[in-house]
Backbone atoms as SQL, in Angstrom:
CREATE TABLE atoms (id INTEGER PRIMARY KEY, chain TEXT, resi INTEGER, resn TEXT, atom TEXT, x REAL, y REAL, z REAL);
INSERT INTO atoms VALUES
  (1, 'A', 1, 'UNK', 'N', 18.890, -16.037, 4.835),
  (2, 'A', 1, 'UNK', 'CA', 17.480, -16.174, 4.472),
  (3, 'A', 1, 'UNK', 'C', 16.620, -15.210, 5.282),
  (4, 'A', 2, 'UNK', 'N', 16.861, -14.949, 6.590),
  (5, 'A', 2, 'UNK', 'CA', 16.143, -14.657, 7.330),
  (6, 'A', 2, 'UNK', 'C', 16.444, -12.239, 6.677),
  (7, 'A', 3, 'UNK', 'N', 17.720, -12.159, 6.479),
  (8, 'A', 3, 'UNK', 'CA', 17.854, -11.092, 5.935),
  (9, 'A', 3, 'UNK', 'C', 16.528, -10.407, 4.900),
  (10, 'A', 4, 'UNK', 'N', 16.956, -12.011, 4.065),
  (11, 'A', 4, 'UNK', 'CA', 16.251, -11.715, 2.877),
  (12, 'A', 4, 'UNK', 'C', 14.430, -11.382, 2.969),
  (13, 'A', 5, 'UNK', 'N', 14.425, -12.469, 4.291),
  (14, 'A', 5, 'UNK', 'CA', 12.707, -11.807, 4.305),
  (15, 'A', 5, 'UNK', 'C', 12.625, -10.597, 4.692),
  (16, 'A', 6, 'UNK', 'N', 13.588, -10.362, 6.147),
  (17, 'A', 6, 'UNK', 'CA', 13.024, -8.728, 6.744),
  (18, 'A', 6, 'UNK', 'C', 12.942, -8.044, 5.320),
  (19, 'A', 7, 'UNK', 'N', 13.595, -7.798, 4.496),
  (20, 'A', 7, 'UNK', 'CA', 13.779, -7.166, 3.494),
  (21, 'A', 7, 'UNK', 'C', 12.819, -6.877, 2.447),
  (22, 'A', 8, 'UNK', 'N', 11.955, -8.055, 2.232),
  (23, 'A', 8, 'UNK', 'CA', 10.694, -8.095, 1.396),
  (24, 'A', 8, 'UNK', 'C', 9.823, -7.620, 2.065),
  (25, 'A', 9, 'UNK', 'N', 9.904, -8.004, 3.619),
  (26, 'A', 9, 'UNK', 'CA', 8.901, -7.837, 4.773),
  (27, 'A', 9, 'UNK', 'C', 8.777, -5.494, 4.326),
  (28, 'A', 10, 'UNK', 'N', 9.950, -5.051, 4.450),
  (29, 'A', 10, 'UNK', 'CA', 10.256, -4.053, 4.472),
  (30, 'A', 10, 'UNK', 'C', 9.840, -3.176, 2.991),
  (31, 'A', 11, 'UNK', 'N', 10.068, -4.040, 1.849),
  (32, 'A', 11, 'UNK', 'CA', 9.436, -3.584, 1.067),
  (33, 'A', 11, 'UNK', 'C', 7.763, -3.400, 0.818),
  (34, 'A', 12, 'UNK', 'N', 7.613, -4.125, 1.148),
  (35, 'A', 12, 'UNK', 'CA', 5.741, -4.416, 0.799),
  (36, 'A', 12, 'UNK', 'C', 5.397, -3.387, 2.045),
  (37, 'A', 13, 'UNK', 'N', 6.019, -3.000, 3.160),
  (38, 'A', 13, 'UNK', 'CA', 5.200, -2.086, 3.884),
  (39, 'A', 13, 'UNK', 'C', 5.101, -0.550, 3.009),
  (40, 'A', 14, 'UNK', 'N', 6.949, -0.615, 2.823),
  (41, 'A', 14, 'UNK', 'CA', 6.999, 0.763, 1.789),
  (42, 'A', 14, 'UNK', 'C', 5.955, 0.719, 0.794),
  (43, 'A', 15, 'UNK', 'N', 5.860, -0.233, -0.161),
  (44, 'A', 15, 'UNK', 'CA', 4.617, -0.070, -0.994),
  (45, 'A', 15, 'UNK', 'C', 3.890, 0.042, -0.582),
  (46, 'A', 16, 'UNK', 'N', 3.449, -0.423, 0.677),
  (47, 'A', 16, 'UNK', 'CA', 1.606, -0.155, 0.787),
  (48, 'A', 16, 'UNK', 'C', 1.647, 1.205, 1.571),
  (49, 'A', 17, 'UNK', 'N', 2.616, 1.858, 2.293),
  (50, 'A', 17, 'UNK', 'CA', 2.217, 3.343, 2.947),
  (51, 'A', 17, 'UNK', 'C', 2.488, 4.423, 1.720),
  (52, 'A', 18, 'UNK', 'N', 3.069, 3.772, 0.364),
  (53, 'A', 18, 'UNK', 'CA', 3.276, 4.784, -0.752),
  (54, 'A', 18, 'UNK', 'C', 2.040, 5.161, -1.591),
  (55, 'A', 19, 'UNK', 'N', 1.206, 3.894, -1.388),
  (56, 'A', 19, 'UNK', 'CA', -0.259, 3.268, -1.846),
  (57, 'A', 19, 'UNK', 'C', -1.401, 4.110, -1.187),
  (58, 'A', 20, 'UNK', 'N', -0.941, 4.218, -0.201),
  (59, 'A', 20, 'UNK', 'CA', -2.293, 4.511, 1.265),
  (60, 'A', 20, 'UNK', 'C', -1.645, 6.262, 0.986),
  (61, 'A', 21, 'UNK', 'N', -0.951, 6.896, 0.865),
  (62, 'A', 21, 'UNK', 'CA', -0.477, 7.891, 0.503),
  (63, 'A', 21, 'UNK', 'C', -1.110, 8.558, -1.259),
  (64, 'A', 22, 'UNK', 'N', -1.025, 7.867, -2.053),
  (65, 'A', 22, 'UNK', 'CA', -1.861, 7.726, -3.287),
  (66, 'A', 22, 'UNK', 'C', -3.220, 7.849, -3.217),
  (67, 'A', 23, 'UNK', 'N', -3.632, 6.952, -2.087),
  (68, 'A', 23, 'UNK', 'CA', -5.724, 7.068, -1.753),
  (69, 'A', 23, 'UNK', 'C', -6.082, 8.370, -0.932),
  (70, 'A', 24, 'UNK', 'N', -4.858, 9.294, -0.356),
  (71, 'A', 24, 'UNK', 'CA', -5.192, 10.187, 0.636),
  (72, 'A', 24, 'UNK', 'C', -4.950, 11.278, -0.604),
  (73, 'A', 25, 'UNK', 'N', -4.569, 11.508, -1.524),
  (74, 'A', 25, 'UNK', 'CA', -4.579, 12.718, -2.615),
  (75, 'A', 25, 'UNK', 'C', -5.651, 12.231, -3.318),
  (76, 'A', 26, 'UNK', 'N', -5.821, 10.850, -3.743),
  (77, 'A', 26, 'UNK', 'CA', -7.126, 11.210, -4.500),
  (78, 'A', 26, 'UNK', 'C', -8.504, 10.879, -3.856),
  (79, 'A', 27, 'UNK', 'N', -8.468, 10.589, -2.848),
  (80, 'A', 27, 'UNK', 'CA', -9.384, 11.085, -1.711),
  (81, 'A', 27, 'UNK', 'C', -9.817, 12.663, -1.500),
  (82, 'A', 28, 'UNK', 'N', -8.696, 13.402, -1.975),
  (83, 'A', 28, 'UNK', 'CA', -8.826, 15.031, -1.415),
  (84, 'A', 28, 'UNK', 'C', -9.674, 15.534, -2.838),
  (85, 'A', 29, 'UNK', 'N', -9.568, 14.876, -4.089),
  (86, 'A', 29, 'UNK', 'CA', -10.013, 15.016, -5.278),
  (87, 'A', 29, 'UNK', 'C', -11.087, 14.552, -5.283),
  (88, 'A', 30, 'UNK', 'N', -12.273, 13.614, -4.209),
  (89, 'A', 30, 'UNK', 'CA', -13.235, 12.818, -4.350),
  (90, 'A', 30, 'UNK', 'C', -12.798, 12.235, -5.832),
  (91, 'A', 31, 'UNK', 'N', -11.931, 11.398, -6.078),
  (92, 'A', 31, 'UNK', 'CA', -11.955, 10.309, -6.745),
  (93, 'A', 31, 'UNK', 'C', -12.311, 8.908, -6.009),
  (94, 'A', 32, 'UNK', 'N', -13.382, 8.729, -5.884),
  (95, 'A', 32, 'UNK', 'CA', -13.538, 7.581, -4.981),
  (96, 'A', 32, 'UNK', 'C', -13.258, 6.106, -5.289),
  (97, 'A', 33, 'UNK', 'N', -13.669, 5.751, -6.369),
  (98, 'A', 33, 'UNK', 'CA', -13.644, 4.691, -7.037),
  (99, 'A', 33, 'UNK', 'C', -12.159, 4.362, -6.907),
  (100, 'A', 34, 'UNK', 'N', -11.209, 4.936, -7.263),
  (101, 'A', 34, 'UNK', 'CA', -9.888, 5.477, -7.554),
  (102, 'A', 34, 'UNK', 'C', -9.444, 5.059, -6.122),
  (103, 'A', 35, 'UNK', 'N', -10.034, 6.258, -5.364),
  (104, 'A', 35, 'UNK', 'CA', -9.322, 5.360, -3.447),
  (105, 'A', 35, 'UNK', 'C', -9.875, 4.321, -3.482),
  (106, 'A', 36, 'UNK', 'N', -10.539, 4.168, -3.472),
  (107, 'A', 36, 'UNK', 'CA', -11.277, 2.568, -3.071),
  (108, 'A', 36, 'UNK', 'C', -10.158, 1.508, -3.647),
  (109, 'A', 37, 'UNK', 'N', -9.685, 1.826, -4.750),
  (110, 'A', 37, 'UNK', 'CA', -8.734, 1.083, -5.121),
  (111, 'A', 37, 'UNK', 'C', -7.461, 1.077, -4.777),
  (112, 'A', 38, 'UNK', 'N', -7.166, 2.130, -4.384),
  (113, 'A', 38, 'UNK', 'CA', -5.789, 2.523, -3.830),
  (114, 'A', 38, 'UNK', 'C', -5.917, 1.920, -2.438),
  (115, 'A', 39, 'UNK', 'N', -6.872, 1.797, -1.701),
  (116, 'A', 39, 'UNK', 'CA', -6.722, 1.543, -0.415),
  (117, 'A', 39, 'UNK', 'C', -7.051, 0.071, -0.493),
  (118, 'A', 40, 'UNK', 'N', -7.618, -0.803, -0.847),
  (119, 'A', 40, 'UNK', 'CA', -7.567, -2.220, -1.075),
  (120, 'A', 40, 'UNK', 'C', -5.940, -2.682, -1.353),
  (121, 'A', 41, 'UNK', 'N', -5.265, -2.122, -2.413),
  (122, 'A', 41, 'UNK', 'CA', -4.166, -2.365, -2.716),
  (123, 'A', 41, 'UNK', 'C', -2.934, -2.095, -1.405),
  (124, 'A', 42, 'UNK', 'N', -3.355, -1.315, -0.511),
  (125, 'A', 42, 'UNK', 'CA', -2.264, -0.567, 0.328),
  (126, 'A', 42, 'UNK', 'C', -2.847, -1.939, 1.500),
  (127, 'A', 43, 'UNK', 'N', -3.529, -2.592, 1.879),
  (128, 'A', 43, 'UNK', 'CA', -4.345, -3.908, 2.982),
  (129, 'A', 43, 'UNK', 'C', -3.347, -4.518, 2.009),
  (130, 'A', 44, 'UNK', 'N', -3.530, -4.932, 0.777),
  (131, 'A', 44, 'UNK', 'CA', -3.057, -5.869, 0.015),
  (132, 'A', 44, 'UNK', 'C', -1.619, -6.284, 0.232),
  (133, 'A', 45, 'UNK', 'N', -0.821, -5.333, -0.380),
  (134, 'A', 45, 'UNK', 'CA', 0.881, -4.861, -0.251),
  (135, 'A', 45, 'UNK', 'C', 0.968, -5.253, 1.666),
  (136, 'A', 46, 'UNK', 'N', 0.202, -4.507, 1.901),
  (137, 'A', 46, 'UNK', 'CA', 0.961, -5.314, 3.844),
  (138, 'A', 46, 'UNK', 'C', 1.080, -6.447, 4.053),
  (139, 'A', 47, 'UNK', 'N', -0.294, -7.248, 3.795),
  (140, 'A', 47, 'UNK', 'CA', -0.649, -8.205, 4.483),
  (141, 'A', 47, 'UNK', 'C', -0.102, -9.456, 3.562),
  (142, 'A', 48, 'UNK', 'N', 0.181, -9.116, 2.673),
  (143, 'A', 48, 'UNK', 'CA', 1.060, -10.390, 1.442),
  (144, 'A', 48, 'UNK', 'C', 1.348, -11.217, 1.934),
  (145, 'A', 49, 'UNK', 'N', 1.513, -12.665, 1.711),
  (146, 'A', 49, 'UNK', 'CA', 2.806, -13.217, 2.176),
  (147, 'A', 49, 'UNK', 'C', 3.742, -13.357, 1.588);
C-alpha cells in the first residue's frame, strides 16, 4: 500500500512540474488567461490528495 501511494505521490508531482512547464511557454507568449490556468492546475496536481 504504502508503494502504491509513493507512486501516485510521484505522479501528481510529474504532472504538476509538466503543468508549471506548460504556464512558463505560454507565459513567454503573454497568453495569460491560459497561464493563469496552467498554473492553478500545476498548485492543484501537487497538493491533491
Amino acid at each position: 500500500m504504502k508503494d502504491a501511494k509513493n507512486e501516485l505521490i510521484k505522479y501528481r508531482l510529474s504532472r504538476s512540474l509538466e503543468t508549471y512547464d506548460d504556464a512558463k511557454i505560454l507565459a513567454e507568449k503573454e497568453k495569460w488567461n491560459s497561464t493563469i490556468n496552467r498554473l492553478y492546475y500545476a498548485a492543484y496536481y501537487a497538493v491533491r490528495n
